[in-house]
C-alpha positions in Angstrom: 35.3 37.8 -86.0 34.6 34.3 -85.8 35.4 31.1 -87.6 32.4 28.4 -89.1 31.7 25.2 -87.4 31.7 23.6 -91.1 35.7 24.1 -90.5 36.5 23.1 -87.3 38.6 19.6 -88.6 40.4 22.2 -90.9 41.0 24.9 -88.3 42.4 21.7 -86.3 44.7 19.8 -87.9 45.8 22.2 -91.3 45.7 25.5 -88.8 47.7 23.2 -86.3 49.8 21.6 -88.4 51.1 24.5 -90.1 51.5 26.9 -87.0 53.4 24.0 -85.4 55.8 24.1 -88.6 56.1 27.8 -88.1 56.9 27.5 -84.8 59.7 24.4 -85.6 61.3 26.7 -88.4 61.6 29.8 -85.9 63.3 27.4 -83.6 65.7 25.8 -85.9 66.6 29.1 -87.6 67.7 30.8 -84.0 69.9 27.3 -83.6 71.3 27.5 -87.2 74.8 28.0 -87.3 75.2 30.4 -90.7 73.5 32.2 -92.1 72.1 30.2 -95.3 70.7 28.1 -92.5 69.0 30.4 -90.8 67.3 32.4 -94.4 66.3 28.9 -95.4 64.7 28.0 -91.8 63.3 31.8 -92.2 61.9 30.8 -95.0 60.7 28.0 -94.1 58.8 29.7 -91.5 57.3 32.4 -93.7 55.6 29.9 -95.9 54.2 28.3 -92.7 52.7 30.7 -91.5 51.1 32.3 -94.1 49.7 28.9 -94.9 48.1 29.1 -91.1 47.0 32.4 -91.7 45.2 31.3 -95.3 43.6 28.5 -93.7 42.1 30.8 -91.0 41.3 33.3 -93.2 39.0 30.9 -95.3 37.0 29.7 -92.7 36.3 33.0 -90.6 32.6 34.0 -90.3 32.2 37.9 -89.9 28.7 38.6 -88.6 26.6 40.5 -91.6 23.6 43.0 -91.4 20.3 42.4 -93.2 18.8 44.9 -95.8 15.1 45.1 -94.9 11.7 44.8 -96.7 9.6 42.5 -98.1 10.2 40.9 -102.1 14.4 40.9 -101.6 16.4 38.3 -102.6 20.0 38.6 -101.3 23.4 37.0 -102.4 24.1 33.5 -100.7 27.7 34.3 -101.5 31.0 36.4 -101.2 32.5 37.0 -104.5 32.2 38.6 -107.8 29.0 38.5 -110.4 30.1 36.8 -113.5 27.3 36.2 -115.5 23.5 37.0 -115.7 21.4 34.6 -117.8 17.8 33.2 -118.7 18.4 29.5 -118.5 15.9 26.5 -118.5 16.0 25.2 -114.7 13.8 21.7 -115.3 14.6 20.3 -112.0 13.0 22.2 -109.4 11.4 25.5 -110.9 11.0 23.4 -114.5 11.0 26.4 -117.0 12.5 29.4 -117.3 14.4 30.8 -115.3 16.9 34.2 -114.2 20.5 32.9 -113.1 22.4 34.8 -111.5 26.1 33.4 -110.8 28.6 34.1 -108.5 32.3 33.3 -108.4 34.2 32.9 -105.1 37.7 33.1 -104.8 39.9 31.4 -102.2 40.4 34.7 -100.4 36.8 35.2 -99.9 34.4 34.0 -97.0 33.0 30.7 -98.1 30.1 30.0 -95.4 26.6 30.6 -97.9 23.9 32.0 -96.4 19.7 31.2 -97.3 18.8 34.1 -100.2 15.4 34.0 -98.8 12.9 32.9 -96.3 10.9 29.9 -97.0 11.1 26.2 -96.9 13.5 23.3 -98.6 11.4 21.5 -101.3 14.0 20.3 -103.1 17.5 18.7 -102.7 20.1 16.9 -104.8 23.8 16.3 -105.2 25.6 15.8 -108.8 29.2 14.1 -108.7 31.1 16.0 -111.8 34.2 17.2 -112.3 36.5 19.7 -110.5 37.2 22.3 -112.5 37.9 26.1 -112.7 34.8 28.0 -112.4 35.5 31.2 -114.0 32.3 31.2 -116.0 29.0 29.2 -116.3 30.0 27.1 -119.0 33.2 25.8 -117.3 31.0 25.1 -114.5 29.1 22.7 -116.2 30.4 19.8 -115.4 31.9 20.3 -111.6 30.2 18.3 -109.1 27.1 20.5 -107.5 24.5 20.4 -104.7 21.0 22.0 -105.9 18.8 23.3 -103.2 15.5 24.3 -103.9 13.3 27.0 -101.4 9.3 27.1 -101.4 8.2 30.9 -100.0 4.9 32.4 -98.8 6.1 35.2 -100.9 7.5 36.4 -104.5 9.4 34.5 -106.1 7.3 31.1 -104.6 10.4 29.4 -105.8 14.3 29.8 -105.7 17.0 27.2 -106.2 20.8 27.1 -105.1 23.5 25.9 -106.4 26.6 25.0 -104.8 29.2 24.4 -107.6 32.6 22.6 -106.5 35.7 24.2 -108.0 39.5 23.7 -109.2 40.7 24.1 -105.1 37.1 22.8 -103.5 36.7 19.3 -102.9 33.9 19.5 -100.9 30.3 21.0 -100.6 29.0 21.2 -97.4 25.1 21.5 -97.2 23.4 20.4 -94.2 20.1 21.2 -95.0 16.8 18.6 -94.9 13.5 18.5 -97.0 10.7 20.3 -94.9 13.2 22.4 -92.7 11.9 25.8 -92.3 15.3 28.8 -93.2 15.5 32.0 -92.6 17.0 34.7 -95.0 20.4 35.4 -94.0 20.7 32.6 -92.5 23.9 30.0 -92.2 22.9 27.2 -95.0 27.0 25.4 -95.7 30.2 26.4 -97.3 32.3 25.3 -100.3 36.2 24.3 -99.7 38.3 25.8 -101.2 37.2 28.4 -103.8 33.9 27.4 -105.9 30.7 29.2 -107.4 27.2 29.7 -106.1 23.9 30.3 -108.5 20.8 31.7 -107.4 17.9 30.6 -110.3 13.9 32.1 -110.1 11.7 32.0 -112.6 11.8 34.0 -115.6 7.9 35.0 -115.6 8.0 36.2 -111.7 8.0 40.3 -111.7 11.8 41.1 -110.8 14.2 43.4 -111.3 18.1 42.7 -110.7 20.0 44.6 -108.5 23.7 43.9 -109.4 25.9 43.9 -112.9 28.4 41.7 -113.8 31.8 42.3 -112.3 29.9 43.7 -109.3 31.5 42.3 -105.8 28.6 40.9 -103.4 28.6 40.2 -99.8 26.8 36.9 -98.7 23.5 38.2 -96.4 24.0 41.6 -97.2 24.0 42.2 -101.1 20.8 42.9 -103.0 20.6 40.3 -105.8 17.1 40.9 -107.1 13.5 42.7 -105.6 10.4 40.9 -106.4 7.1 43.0 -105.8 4.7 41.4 -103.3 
């Protein structure tokens, strides 16, 4: 397994930071004289390291296998299905449209993959709040980044969004109007626990593939199946 390139300065200096106190506590508790020094250097030591080993664990980034066919939209995210909506979307797809939102926690892989194939139309970033995003409506506030996809195929359009969190402080997206993604594809991350939503439009035949509670797996999930 490998870690994403959207955490290298992370990786670096939390991942070194935090070994290196490990590291100091083992020292100082095999020079400590008693033995409340030593359980508090132990200690110490323990919450060091599993620091270092949350901080990897956050920003690894396991390979994932495609399902195949034609018409699928998969999840952009690892986490848990928390609500399943028809919403107006007036920005990119600018009527109606099927939301389908994701919740990731902090002990989930953050890097997003692209839902579908096709072509950014469509970007924009919204400064907001940081709060818990347990549910849509708490969401509604938090600071976002809203990509819209144009496709040869069904839907024609999709839109992400990246929703910032109580622990994330920042959305990476490093995407540019006119580039060309693939589904499956690497497409940015959220730091530190956050929520993604998938949007298509309401009148486009689809059926959903997940419930609500359901746990998805970003790239490999089945979200929704639109006929050709």
């Amino acid at each position: 397994m490998g870690f994403t390139s959207y955490g290298i300065r992370e990786l670096t200096v939390f991942g070194g930071i935090t070994l290196a106190l490990a590291c100091a506590c083992g020292v100082g508790a095999w020079l400590a004289a008693g033995m409340t020094g030593r359980l508090l250097w132990g200690v110490g030591g323990v919450i060091s390291l599993a620091l270092c080993l949350l901080v990897l664990s956050f920003f690894r980034d396991p390979e994932r296998s495609l399902p195949t066919g034609t018409g699928l939209i998969i999840s952009p995210a690892d986490g848990v299905v928390t609500d399943i909506e028809i919403v107006d979307e007036p920005q990119f797809i600018k009527g109606k449209a099927r939301r389908i939102g994701i919740f990731m926690s902090v002990f989930n892989v953050h890097v997003n993959r692209n839902p579908i194939h096709g072509v950014v139309r469509f970007l924009r970033h919204e400064e907001g709040r940081f709060d818990a995003v347990f549910t849509a409506e708490a969401a509604k506030g938090n600071e976002k980044q809203w990509t819209g996809l144009e496709s040869d195929l069904n839907p024609r359009k999709l839109m992400v969004c990246q929703v910032a969190g109580l622990l994330a402080r920042r959305i990476v997206c490093p995407l540019m109007i006119g580039q060309p993604v693939r589904q499956g594809e690497r497409f940015g991350m959220i730091k530190f626990g956050s929520r993604l939503e998938v949007y298509i439009p309401e009148h486009v035949p689809h059926s959903v593939k997940v419930t609500i509670g359901q746990k998805t797996v970003a790239g490999e999930t089945l979200l929704m199946e639109c006929p050709p």
